[in-house]
C-alpha positions in Angstrom: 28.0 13.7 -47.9 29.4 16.6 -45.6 26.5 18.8 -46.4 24.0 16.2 -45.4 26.1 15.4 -42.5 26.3 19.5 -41.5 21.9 19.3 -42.5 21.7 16.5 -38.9 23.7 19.0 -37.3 21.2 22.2 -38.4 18.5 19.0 -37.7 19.4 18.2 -33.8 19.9 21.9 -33.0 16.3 22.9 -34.4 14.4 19.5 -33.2 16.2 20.1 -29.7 14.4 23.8 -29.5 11.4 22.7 -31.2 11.2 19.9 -28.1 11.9 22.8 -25.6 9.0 24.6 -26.8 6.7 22.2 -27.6 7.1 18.7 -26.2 6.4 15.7 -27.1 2.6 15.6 -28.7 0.1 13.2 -27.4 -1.2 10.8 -29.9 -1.4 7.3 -31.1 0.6 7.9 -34.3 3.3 9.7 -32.5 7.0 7.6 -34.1 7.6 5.8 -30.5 3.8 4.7 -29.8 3.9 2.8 -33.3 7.0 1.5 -32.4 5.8 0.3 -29.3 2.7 -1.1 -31.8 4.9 -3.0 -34.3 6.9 -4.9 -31.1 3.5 -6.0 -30.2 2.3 -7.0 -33.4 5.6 -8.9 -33.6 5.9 -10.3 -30.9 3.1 -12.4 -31.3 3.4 -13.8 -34.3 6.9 -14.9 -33.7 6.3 -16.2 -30.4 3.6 -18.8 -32.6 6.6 -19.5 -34.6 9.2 -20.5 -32.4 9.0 -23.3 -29.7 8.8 -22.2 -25.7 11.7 -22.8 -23.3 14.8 -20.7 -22.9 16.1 -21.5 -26.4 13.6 -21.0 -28.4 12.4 -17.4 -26.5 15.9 -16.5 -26.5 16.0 -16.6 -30.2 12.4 -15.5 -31.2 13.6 -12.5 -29.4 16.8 -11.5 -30.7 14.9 -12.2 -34.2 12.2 -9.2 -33.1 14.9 -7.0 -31.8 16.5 -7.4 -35.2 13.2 -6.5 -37.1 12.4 -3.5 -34.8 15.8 -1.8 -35.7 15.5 -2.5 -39.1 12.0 -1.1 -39.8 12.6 1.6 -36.5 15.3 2.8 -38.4 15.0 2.0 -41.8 11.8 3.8 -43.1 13.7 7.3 -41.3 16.6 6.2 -43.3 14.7 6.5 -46.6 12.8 9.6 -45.2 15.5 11.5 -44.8 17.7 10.5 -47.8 14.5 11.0 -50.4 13.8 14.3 -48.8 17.8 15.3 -48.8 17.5 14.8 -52.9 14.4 16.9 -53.2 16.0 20.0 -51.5 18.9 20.1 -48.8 16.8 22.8 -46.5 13.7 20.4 -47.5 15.7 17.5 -46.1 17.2 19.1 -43.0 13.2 20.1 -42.0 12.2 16.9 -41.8 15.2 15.3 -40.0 14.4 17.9 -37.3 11.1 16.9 -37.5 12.4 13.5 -36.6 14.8 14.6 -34.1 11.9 16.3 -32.5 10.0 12.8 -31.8 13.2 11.3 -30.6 14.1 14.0 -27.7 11.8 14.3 -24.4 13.3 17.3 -22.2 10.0 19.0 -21.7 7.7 15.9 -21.4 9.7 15.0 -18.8 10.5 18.0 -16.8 6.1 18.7 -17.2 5.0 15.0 -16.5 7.7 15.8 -12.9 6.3 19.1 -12.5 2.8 17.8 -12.6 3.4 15.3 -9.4 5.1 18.2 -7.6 1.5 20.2 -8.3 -0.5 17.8 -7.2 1.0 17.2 -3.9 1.0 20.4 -3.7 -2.5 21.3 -4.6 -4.3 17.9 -4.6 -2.4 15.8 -2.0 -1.3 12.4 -1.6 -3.3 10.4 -3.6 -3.3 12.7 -6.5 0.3 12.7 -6.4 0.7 9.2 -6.3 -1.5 8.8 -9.7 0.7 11.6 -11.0 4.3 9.9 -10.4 2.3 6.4 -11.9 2.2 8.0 -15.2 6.5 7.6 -15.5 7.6 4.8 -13.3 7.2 1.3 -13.4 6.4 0.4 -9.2 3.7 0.5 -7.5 2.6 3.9 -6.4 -0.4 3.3 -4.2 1.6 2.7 -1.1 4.0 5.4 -1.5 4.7 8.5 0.9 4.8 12.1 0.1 9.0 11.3 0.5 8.4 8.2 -1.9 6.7 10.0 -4.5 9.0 13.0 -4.4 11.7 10.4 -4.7 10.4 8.4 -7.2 10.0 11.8 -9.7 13.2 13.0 -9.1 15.1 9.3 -9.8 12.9 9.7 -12.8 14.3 12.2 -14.0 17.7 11.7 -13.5 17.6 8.4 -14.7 15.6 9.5 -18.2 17.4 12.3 -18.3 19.9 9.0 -19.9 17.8 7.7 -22.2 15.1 10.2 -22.6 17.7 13.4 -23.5 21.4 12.9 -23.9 21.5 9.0 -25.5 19.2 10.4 -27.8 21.3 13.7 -28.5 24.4 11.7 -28.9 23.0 9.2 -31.4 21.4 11.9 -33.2 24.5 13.5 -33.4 26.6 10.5 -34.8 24.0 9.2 -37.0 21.2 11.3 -37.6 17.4 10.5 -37.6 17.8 7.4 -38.6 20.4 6.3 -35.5 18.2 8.1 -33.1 15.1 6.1 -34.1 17.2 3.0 -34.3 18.3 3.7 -30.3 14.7 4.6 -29.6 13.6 1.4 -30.8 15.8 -0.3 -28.5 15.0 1.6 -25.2 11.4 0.9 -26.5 11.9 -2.6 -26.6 13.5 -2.7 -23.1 10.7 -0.8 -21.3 8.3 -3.2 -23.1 9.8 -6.7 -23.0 13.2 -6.1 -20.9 11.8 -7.8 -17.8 12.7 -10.7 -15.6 9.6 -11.8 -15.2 8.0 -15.5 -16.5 6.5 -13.7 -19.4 10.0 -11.8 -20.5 12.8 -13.9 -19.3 14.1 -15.7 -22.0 12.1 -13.6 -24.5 13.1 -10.3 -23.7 16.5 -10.8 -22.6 18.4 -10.0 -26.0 16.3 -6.6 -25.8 17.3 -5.9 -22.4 20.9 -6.7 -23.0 20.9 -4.9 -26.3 19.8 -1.7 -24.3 22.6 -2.2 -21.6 25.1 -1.9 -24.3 23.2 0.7 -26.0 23.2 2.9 -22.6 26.5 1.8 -21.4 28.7 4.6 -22.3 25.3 7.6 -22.9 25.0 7.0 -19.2 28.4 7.6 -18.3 28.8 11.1 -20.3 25.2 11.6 -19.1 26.7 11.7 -15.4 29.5 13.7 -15.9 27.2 16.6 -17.8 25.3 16.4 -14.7 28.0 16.5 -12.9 29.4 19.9 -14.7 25.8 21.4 -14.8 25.6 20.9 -10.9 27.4 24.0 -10.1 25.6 25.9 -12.4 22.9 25.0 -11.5 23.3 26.2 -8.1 24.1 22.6 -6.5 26.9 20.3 -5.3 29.0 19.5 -8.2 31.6 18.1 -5.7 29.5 15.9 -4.0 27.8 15.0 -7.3 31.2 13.7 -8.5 31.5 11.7 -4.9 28.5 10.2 -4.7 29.0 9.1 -8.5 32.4 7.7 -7.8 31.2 5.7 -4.9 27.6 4.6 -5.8 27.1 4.8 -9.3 27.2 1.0 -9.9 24.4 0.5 -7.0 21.6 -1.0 -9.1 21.0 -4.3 -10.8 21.3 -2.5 -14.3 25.2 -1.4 -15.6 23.8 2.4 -16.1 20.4 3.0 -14.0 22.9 4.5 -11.4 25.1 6.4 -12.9 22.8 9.4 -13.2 20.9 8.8 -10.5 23.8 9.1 -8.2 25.2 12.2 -9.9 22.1 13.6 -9.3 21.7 12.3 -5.6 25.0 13.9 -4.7 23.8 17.1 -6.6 21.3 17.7 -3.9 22.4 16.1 -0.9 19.8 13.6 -0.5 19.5 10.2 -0.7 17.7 8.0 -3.6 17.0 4.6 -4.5 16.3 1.9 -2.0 13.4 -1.2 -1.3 10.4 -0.4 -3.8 7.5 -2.9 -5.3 6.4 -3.6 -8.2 3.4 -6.2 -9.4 3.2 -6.9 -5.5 6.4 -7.8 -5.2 9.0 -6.0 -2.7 12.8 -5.5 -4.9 15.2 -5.1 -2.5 18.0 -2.3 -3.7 20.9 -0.6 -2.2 20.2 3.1 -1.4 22.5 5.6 -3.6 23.6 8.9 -1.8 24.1 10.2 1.3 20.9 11.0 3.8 22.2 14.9 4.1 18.6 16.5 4.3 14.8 14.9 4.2 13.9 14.9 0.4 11.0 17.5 0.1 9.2 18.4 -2.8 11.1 21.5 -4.1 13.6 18.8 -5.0 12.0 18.0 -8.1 12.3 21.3 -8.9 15.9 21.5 -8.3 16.5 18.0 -10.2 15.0 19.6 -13.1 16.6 22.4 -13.4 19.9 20.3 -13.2 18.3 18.4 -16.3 18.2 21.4 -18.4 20.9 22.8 -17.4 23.1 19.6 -18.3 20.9 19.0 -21.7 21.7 22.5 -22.9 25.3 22.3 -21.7 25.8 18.5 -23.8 24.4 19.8 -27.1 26.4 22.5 -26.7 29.7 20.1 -26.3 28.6 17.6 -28.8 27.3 20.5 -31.5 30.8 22.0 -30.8 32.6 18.9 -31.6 30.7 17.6 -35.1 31.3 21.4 -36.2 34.9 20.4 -35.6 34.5 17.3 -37.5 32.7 18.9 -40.3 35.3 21.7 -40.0 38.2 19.0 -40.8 36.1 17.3 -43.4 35.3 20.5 -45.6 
């Protein structure tokens, strides 16, 4: 048991460099894009077996969460354990390969770094399609300020889900945890809405991911937080503007990074934004110390990786610990 638990350590560390170097590949049988397949097969055939209304939603819901997890982490599960018996180093291989799918570091700092470009080189418009491709509002009235804003929030705030939640459940669990949290966030970003389509349906989703998040997001903070400084930013200010704004957004933990990073680089994030035609009014988070410009999404990602190589560092440090005590 200890040497399959010291394998997902080997596992995290390799899939973690593997990401760094590679990223995430783009096709339809990538681990999360059938995930995202199976909640919609699912979700229509148990939405034919349950009755509408807020009960019966609520409950055909929780019952697809439940079947997600199972089969998101389950088939993983098996992977790994078969493989394990084969041969350990065969095993350990192909929980990195796992851990690999799970973690998004370079997709996200590239898919940023592509809307900085084109501003940059294409303009406007081109920038707004870029920053379309990794946030849910509407782009096409957007500024050059409200597109630089709306990459660098995306990458604080995914720098949560997308990178450290990952990394921690990886760590605890192994390739079968991460693709069980994966399968959550998944769920969220599919059915977590409040809209008349998602209400009732996708509520235990969205709630399951709130607790999923709740403390990732916290720690995720606080390693931004630490990485600020060495990253050649405010950790001070980081920490104030956390302390003071990170509950400023209708979700427990969308804030909590986005205000570590707003205080980071003395600007100011957040605010009024559409989406589906509809205007969402939300608080601002930060202080307005300097216009946001564009070299900001630079600076936001470089605070990403600095905080994602400082948190696998900690959280490598401390299972080698715990493997240290058990062996």
């Amino acid at each position: 048991m200890v040497k399959y638990y010291a394998g997902s350590l080997l596992a995290v560390l390799i899939g973690f460099a593997a990401d760094l170097i590679f990223g995430d590949p783009v096709t339809r049988l990538h681990p999360i894009c059938l995930i995202g397949n199976l909640i919609a097969k699912l979700e229509k055939k148990i939405r034919a077996l349950f009755p509408k209304g807020e009960h019966g939603e609520f409950w055909g819901g929780a019952l697809l969460a439940v079947l997600v997890i199972l089969i998101s982490a389950g088939i993983p599960l098996l992977l790994i354990i078969v493989s394990y018996r084969v041969y350990f180093w065969f095993g350990a291989a192909v929980e990195a390969v796992l851990c690999f799918f799970v973690l998004a570091v370079k997709t996200l700092r590239k898919e940023s770094t592509n809307v900085a470009k084109a501003l940059q080189t294409e303009g406007l418009e081109a920038g707004r399609k870029a920053v379309a491709r990794i946030v849910g509002r509407d782009t096409q009235a957007l500024t050059v300020t409200g597109v630089v804003k709306a990459a660098v929030e995306t990458v604080a705030e995914n720098f949560s889900d997308g990178v450290f939640a990952p990394m921690l459940y990886l760590m605890i669990g192994g390739g079968a945890l991460g693709f069980a949290y994966k399968s959550i966030n998944t769920m969220d970003s599919m059915i977590g809405y409040k809209n008349d389509t998602y209400l009732y349906f996708g509520r235990f989703a969205a709630r399951l991911d709130d607790a999923a998040n709740f403390i990732p997001s916290r720690l995720a903070a606080l390693f931004l937080i630490l990485a600020a400084p060495l990253s050649g930013l405010d950790g001070k200010k980081a920490w104030e503007i956390f302390r003071r704004d990170r509950l400023c957004h209708a979700s427990p933990n969308s804030a909590q990074t986005e205000s570590a990073a707003a205080g980071a680089l003395h600007v100011q994030l957040a605010g009024d934004a559409y989406y589906f035609g509809e205007l969402h009014r939300k608080p601002v988070i930060g202080d307005d110390m300097r216009p946001v410009e564009i070299g900001d999404i630079a600076r936001v990602n470089r605070l990403m990786l600095t905080a994602s190589v400082l948190a696998l560092a900690v959280l490598a440090a401390v299972k080698g610990l715990i493997l240290a005590v058990l062996m």
